[in-house]
Backbone as ProteinMPNN parsed JSONL, in Angstrom:
{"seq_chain_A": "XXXXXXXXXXXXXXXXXXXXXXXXXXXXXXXXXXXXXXXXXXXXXXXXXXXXXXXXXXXXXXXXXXXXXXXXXXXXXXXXXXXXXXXXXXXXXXXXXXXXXXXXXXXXXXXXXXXXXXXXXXXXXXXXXXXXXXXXXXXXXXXXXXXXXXXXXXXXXXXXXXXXXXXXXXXXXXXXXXXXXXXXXXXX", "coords_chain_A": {"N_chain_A": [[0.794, -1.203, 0.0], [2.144, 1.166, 0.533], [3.986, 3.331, -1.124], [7.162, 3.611, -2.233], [9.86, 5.307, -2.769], [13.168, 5.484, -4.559], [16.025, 7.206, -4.587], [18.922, 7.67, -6.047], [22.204, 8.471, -4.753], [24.851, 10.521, -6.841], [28.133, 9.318, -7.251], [30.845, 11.086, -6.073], [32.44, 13.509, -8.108], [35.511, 12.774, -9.915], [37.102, 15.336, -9.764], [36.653, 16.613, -7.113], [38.359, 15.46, -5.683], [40.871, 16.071, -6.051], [43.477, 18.571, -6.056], [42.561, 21.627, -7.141], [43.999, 24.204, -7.989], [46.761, 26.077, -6.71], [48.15, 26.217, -3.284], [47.632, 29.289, -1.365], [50.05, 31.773, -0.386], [50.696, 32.385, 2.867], [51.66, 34.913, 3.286], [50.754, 36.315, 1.716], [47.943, 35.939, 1.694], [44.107, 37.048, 2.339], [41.937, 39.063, 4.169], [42.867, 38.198, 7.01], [42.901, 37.395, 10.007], [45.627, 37.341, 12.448], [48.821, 36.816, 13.904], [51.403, 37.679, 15.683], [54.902, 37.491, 17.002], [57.749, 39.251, 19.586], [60.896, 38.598, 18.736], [62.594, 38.973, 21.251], [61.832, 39.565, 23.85], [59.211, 38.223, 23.728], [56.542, 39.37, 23.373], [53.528, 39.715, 22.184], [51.416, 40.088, 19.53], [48.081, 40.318, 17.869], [46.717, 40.607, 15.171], [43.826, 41.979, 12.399], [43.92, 42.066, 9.089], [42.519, 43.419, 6.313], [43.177, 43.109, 3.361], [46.492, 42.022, 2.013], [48.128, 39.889, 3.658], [51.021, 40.719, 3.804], [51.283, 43.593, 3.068], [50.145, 44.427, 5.024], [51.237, 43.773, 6.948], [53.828, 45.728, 6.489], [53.427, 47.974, 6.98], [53.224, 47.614, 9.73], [55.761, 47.897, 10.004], [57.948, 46.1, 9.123], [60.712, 44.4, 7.215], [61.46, 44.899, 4.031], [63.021, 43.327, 2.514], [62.397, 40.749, 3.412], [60.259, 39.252, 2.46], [60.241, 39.785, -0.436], [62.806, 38.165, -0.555], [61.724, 35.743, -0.172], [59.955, 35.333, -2.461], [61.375, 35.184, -4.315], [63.147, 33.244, -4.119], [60.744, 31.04, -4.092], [59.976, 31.375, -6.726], [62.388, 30.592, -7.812], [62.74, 27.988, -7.042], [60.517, 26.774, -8.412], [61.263, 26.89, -11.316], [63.39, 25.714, -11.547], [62.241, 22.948, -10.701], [61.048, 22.268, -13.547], [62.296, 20.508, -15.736], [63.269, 21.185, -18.673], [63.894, 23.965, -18.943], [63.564, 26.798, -20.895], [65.613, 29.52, -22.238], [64.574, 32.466, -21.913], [63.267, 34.277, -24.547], [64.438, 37.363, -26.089], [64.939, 40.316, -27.54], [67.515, 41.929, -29.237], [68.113, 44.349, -27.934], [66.751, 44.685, -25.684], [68.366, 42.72, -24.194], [70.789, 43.828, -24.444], [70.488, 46.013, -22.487], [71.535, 47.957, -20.165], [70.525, 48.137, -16.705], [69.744, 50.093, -13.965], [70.658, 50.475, -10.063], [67.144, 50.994, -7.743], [67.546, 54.221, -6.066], [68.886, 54.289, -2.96], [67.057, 54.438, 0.167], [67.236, 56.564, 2.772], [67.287, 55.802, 6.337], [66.423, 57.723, 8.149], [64.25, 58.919, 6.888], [62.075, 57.691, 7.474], [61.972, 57.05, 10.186], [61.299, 59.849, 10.854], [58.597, 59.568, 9.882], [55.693, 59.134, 11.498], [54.364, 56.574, 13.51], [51.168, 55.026, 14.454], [51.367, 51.901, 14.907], [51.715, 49.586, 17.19], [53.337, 47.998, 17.194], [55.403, 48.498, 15.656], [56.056, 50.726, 17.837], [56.635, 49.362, 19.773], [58.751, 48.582, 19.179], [60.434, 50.482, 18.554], [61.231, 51.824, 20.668], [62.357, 49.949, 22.893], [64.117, 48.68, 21.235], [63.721, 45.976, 20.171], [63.178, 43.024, 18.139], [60.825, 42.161, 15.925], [59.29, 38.734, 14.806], [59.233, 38.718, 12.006], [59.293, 36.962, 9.959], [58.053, 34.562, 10.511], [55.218, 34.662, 11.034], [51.849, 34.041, 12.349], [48.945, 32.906, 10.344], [45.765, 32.506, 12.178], [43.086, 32.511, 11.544], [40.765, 33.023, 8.648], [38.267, 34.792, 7.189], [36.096, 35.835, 5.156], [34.248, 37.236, 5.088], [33.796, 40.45, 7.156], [32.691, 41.459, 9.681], [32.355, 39.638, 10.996], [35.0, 38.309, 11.409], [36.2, 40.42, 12.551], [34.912, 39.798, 15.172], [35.776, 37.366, 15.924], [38.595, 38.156, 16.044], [38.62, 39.92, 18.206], [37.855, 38.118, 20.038], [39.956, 36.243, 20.468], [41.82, 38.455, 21.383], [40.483, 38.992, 23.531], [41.252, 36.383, 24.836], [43.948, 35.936, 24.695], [44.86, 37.916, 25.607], [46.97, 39.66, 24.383], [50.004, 41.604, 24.733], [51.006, 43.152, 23.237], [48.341, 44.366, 21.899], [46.392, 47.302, 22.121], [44.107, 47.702, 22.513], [41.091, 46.548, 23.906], [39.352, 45.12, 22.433], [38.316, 44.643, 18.785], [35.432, 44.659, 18.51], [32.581, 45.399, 20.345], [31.586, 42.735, 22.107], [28.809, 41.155, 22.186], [27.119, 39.264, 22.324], [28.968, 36.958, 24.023], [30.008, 38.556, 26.136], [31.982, 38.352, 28.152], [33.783, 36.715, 26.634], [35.135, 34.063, 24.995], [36.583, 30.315, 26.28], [39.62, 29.729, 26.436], [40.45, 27.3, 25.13], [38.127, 26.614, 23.285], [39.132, 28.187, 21.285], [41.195, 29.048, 18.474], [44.789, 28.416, 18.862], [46.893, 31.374, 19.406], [49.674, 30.593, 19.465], [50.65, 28.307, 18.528]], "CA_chain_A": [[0.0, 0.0, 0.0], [3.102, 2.435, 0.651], [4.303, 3.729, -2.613], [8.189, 3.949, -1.96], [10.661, 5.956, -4.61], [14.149, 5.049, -4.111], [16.917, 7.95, -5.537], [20.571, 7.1, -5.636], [22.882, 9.83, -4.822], [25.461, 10.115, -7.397], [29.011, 9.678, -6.288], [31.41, 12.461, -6.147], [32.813, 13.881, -8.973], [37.047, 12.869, -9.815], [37.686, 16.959, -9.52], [36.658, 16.331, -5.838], [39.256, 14.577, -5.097], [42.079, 16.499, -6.609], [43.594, 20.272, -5.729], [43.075, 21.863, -9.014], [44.798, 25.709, -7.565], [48.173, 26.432, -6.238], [47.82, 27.12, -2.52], [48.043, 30.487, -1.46], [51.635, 31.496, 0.393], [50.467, 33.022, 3.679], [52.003, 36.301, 2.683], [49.752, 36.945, 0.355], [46.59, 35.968, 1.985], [43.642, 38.12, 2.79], [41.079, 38.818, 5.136], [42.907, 37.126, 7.811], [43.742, 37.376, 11.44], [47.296, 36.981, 12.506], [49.589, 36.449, 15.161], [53.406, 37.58, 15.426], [55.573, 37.732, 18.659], [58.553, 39.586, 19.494], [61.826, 37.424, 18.963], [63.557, 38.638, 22.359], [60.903, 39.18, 24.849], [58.096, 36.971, 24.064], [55.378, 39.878, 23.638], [52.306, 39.076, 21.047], [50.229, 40.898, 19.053], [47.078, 40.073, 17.472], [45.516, 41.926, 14.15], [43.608, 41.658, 11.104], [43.984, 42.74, 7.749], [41.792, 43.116, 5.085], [44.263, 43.642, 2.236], [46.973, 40.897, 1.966], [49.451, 40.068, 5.067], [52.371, 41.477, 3.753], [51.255, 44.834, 3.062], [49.89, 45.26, 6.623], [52.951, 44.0, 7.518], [55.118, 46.522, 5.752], [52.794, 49.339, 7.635], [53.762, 47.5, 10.932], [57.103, 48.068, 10.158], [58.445, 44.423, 8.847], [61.875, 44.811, 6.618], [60.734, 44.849, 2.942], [63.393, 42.581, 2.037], [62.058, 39.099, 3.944], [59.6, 38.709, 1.883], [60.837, 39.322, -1.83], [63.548, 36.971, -0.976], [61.138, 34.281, -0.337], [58.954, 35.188, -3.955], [62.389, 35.18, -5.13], [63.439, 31.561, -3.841], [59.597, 30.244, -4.765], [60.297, 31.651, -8.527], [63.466, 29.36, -8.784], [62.807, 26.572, -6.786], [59.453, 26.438, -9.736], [61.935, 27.051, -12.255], [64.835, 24.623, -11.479], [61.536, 21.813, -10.712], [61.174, 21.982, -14.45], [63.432, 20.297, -16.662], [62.8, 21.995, -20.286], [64.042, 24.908, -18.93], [64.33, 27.154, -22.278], [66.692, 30.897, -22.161], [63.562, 33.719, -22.699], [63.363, 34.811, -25.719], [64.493, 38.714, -26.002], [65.175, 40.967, -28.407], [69.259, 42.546, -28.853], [68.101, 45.647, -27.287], [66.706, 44.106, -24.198], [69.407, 41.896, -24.056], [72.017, 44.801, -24.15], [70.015, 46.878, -22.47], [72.471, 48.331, -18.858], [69.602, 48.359, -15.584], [70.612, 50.568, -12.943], [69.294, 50.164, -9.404], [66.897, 52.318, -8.073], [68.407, 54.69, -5.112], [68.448, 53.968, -1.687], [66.587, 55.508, 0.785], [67.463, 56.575, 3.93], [66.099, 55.206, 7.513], [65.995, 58.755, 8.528], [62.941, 59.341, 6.257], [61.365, 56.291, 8.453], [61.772, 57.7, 11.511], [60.102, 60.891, 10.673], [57.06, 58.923, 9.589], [54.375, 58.752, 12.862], [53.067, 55.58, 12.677], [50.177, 54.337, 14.814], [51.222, 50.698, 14.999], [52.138, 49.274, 19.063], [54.366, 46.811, 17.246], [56.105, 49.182, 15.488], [56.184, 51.62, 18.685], [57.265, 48.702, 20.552], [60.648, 47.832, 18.353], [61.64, 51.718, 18.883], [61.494, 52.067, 21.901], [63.037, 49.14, 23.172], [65.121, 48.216, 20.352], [63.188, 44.211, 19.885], [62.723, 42.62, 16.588], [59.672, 41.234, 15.363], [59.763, 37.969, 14.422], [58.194, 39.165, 10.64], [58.835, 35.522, 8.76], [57.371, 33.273, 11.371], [53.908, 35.211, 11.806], [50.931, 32.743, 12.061], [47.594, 33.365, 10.333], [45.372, 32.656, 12.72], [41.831, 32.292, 10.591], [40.998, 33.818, 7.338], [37.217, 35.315, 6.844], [35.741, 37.156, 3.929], [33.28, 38.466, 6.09], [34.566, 41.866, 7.937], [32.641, 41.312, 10.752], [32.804, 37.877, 11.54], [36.674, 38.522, 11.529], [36.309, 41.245, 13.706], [34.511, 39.241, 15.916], [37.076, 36.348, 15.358], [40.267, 38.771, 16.237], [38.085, 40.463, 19.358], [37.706, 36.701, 21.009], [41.147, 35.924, 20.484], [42.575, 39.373, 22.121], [40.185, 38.753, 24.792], [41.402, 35.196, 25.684], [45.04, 35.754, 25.278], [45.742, 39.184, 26.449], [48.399, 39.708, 24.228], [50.737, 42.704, 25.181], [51.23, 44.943, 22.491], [47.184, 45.139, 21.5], [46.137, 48.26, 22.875], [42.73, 47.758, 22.623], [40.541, 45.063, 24.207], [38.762, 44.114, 21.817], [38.096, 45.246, 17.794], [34.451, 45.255, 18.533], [31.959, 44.694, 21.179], [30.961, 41.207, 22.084], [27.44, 41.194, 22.713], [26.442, 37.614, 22.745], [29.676, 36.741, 24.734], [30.804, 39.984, 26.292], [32.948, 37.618, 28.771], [34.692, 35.917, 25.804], [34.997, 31.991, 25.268], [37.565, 30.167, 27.093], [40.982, 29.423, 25.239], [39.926, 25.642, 24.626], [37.124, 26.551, 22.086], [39.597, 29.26, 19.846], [42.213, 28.042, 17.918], [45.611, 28.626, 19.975], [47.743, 31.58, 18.245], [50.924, 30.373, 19.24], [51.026, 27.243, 17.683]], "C_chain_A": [[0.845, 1.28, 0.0], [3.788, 2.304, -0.707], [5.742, 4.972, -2.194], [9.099, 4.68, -3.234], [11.823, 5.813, -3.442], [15.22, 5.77, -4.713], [18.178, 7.646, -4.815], [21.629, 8.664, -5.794], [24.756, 9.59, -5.291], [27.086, 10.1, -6.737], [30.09, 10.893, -6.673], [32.387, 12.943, -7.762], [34.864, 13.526, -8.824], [37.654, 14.262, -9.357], [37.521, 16.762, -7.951], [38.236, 16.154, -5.017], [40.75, 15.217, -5.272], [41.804, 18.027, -6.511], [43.813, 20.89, -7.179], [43.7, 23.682, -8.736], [45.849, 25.108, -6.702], [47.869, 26.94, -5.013], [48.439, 28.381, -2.578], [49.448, 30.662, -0.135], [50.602, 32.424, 1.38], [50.832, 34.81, 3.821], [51.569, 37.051, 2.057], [48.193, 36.797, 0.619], [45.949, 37.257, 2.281], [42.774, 37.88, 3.699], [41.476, 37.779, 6.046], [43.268, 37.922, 9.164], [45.308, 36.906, 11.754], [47.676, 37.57, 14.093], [51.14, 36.4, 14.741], [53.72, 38.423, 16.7], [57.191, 38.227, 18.151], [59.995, 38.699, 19.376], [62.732, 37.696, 20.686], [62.419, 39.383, 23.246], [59.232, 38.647, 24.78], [56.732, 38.112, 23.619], [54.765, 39.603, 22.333], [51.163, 40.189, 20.891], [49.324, 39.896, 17.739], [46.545, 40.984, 16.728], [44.659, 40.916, 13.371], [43.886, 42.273, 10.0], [42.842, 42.144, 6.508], [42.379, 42.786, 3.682], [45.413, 42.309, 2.983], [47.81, 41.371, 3.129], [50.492, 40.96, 4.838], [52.294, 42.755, 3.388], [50.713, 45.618, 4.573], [51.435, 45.409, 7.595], [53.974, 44.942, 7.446], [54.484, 47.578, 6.59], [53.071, 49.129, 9.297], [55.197, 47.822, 10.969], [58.142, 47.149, 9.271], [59.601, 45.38, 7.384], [61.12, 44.183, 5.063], [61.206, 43.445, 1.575], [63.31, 40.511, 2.302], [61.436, 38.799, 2.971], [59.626, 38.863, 0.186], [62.172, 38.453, -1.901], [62.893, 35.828, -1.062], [60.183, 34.287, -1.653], [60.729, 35.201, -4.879], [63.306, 33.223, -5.375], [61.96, 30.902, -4.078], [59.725, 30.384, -6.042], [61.403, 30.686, -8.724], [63.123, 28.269, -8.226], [61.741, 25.993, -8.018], [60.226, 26.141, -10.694], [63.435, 25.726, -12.537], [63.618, 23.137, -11.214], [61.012, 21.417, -12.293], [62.461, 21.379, -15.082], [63.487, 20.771, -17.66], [62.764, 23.356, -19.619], [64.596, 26.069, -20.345], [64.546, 28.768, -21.876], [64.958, 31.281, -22.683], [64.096, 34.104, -23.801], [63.669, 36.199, -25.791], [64.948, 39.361, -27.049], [67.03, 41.349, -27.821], [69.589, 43.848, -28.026], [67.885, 45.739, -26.264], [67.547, 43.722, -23.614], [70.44, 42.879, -23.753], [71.34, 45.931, -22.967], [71.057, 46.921, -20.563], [70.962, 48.45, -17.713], [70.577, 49.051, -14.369], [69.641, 50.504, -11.544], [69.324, 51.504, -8.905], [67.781, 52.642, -6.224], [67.911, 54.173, -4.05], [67.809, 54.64, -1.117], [67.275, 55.413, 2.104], [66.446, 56.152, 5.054], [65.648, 56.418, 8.114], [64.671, 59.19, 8.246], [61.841, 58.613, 7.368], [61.058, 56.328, 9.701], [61.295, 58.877, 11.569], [58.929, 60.639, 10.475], [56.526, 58.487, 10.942], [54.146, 57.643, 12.25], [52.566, 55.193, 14.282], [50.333, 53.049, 15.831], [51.994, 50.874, 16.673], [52.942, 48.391, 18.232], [55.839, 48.0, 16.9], [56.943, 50.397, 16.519], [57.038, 50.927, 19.757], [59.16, 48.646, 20.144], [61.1, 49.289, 18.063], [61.639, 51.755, 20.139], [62.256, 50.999, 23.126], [64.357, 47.988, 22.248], [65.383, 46.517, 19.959], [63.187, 44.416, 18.155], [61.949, 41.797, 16.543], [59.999, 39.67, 14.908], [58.849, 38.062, 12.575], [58.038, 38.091, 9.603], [57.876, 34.301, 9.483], [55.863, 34.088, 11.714], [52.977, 33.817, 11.295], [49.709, 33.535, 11.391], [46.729, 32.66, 10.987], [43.793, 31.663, 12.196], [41.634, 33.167, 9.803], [39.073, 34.031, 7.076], [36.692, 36.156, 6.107], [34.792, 38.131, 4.408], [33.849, 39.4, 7.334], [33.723, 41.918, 9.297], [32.386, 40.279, 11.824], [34.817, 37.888, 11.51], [37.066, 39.244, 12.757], [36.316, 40.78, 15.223], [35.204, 38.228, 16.514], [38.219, 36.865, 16.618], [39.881, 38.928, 18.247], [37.996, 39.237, 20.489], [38.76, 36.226, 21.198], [41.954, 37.23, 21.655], [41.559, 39.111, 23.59], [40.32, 37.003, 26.136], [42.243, 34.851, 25.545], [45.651, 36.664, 25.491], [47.256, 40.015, 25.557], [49.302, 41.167, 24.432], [50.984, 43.94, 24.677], [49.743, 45.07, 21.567], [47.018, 46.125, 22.568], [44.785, 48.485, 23.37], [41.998, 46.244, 23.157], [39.792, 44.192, 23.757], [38.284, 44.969, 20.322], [36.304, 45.588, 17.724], [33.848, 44.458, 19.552], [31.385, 43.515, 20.804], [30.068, 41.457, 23.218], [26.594, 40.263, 23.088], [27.984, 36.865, 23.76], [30.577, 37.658, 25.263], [32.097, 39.558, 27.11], [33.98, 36.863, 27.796], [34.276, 34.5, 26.069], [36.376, 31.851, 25.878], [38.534, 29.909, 26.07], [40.512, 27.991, 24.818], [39.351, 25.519, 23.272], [37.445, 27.765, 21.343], [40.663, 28.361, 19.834], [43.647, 29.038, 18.457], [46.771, 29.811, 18.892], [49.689, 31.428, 17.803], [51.805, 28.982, 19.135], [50.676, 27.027, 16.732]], "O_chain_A": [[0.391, 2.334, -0.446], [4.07, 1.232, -1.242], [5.741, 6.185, -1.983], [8.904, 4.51, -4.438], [11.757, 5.907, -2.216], [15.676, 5.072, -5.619], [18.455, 7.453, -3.631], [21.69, 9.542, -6.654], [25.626, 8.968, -4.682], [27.294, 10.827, -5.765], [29.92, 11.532, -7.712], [33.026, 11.992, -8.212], [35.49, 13.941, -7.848], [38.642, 14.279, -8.622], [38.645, 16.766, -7.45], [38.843, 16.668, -4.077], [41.689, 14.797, -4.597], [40.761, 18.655, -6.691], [44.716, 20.774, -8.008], [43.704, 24.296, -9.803], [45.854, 24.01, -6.144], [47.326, 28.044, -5.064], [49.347, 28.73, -3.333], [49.697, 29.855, 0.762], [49.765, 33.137, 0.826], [50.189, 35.66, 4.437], [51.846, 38.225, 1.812], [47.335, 37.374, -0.05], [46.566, 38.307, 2.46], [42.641, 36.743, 4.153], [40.877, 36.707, 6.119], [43.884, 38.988, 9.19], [45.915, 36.064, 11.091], [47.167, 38.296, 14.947], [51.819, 35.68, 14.008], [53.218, 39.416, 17.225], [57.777, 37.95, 17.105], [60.026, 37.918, 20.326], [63.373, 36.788, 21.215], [62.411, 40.385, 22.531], [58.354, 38.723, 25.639], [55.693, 37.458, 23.536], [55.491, 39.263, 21.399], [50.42, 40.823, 21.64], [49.795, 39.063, 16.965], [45.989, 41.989, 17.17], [44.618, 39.689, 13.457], [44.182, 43.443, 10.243], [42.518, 41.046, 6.054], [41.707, 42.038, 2.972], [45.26, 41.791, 4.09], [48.125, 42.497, 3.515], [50.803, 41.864, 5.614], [53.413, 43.266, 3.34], [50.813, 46.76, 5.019], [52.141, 46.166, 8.262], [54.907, 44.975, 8.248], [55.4, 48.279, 7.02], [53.142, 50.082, 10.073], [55.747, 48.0, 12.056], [59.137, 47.687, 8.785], [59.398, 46.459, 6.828], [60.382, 43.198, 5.028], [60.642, 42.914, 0.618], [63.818, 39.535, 1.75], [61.987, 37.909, 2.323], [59.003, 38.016, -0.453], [62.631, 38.061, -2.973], [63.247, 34.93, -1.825], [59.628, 33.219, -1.91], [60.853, 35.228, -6.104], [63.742, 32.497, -6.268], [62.22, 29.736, -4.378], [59.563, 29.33, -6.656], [61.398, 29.979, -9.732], [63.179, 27.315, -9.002], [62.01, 24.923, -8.565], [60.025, 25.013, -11.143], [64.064, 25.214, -13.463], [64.155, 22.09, -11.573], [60.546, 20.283, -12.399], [63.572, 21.857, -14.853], [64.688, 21.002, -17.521], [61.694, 23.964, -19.669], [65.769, 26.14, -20.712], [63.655, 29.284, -21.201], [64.288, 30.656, -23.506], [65.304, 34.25, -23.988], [62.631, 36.625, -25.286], [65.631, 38.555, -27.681], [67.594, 41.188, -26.739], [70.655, 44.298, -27.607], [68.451, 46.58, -25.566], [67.757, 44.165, -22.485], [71.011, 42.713, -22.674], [72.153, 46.816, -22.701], [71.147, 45.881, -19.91], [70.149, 49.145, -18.322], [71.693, 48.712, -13.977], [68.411, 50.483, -11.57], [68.397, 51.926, -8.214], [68.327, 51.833, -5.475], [66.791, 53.666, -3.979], [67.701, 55.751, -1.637], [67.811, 54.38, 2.506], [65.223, 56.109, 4.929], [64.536, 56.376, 8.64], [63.969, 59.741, 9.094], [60.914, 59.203, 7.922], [60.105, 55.786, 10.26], [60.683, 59.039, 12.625], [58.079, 61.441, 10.863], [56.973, 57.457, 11.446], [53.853, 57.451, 11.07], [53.383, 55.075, 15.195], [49.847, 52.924, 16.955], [52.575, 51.839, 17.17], [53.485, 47.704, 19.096], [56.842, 48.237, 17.573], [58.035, 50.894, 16.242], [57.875, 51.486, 20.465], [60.246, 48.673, 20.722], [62.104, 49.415, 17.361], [62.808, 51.613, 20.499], [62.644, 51.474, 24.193], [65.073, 47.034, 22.55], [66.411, 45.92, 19.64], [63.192, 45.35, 17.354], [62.148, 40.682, 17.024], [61.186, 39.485, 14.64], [57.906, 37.333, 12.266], [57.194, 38.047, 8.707], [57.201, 33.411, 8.966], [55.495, 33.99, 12.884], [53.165, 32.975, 10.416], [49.446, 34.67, 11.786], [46.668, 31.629, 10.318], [43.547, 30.482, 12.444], [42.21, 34.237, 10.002], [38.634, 32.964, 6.646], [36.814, 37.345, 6.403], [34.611, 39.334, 4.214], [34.292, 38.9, 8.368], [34.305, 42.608, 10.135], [32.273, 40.234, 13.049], [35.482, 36.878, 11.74], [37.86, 38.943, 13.649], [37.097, 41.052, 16.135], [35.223, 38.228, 17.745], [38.571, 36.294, 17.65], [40.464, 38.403, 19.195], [38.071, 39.478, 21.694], [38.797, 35.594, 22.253], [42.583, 36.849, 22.642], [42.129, 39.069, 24.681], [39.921, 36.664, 27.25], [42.399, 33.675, 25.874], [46.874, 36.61, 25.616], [48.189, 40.675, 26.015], [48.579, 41.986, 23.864], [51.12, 45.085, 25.108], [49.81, 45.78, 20.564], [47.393, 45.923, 23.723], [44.4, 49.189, 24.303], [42.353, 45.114, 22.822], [39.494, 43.065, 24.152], [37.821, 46.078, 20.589], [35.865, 46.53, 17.064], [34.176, 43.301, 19.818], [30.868, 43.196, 19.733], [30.21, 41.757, 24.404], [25.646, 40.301, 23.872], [27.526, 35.853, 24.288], [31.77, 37.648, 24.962], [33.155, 40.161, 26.927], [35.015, 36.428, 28.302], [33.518, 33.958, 26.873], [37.18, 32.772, 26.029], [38.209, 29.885, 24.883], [40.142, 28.019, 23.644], [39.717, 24.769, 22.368], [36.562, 28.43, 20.8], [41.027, 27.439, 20.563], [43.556, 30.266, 18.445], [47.356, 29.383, 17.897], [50.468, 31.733, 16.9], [52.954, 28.664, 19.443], [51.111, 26.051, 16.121]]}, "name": "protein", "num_of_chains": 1, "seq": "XXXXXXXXXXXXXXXXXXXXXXXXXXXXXXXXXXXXXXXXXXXXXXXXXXXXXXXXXXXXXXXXXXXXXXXXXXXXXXXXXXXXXXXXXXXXXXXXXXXXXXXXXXXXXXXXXXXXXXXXXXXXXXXXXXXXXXXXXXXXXXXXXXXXXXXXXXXXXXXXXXXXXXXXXXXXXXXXXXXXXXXXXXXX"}
């Protein structure tokens, strides 16, 4: 008398199964939270950035040259994992062509620039260094206030030393925070 229908659910597609993109280098991510401690006294800060890591970074201060050596060592290690490596093609004018580099700047300029940042405020005034290659990202959210929210639960459940603020925005459904257990830990 029961009038059963029986649908088969197909199985997953081969693409499934296989990474068809290049992850992304942490340096280059966006919308993420992050975590980077001082290398000689231990202190921790906690941000986000909307805009990729390494340009927040460069506004915290971070030396400009860490991170085009490492797009510089990912470009050959790619390059030497080929075998059929073939010479670019260039014209005689390219080819001859003299490059000069461009000028230096001074650090003086650098130290006239106010900046804002507690990391950056920290590593003058006590003369620390960031640790700027080892930063962790944390979690990565496209949504700006689910991030917020994110960063704000994290600074409120590990205190870290050089945020200045206690939290990026009020927490209204947990104004107490969650305990460290149930966030993900930022210094591992």
């Amino acid at each position: 008398d029961r009038d059963i229908h029986f649908f088969t659910k197909l199985p997953p597609s081969a693409q499934a199964f296989f990474q068809t993109k290049d992850p992304i280098v942490k340096h280059l991510k966006s919308d993420v939270v992050y975590y980077i401690k001082c290398n000689d006294c231990g202190h921790s800060y906690i941000g986000k950035g909307d805009r990729q890591c390494i340009r927040r970074l460069y506004e915290h201060g971070a030396p400009k040259t860490i991170y085009q050596q490492q797009q510089c060592n990912h470009v050959s290690d790619d390059l030497n994992d080929n075998n059929n490596i073939m010479e670019l093609r260039r014209t005689l004018r390219i080819k001859n062509k003299t490059t000069t580099a461009a000028p230096t700047t001074n650090d003086d300029n650098k130290d006239n620039k106010t900046t804002k940042s507690s990391i950056t405020q920290h590593e003058k005034e006590t003369g620390h260094h960031m640790d700027w290659s080892n930063f962790r990202v944390i979690c990565q959210d496209h949504r700006y206030c689910r991030s917020l929210i994110k960063q704000s639960l994290l600074i409120n459940a590990y205190e870290p030393e050089l945020n200045k603020t206690a939290h990026s925005v009020r927490l209204l459904v947990f104004p107490d925070g969650l305990p460290r257990v149930l966030l993900a830990n930022p210094g591992h």
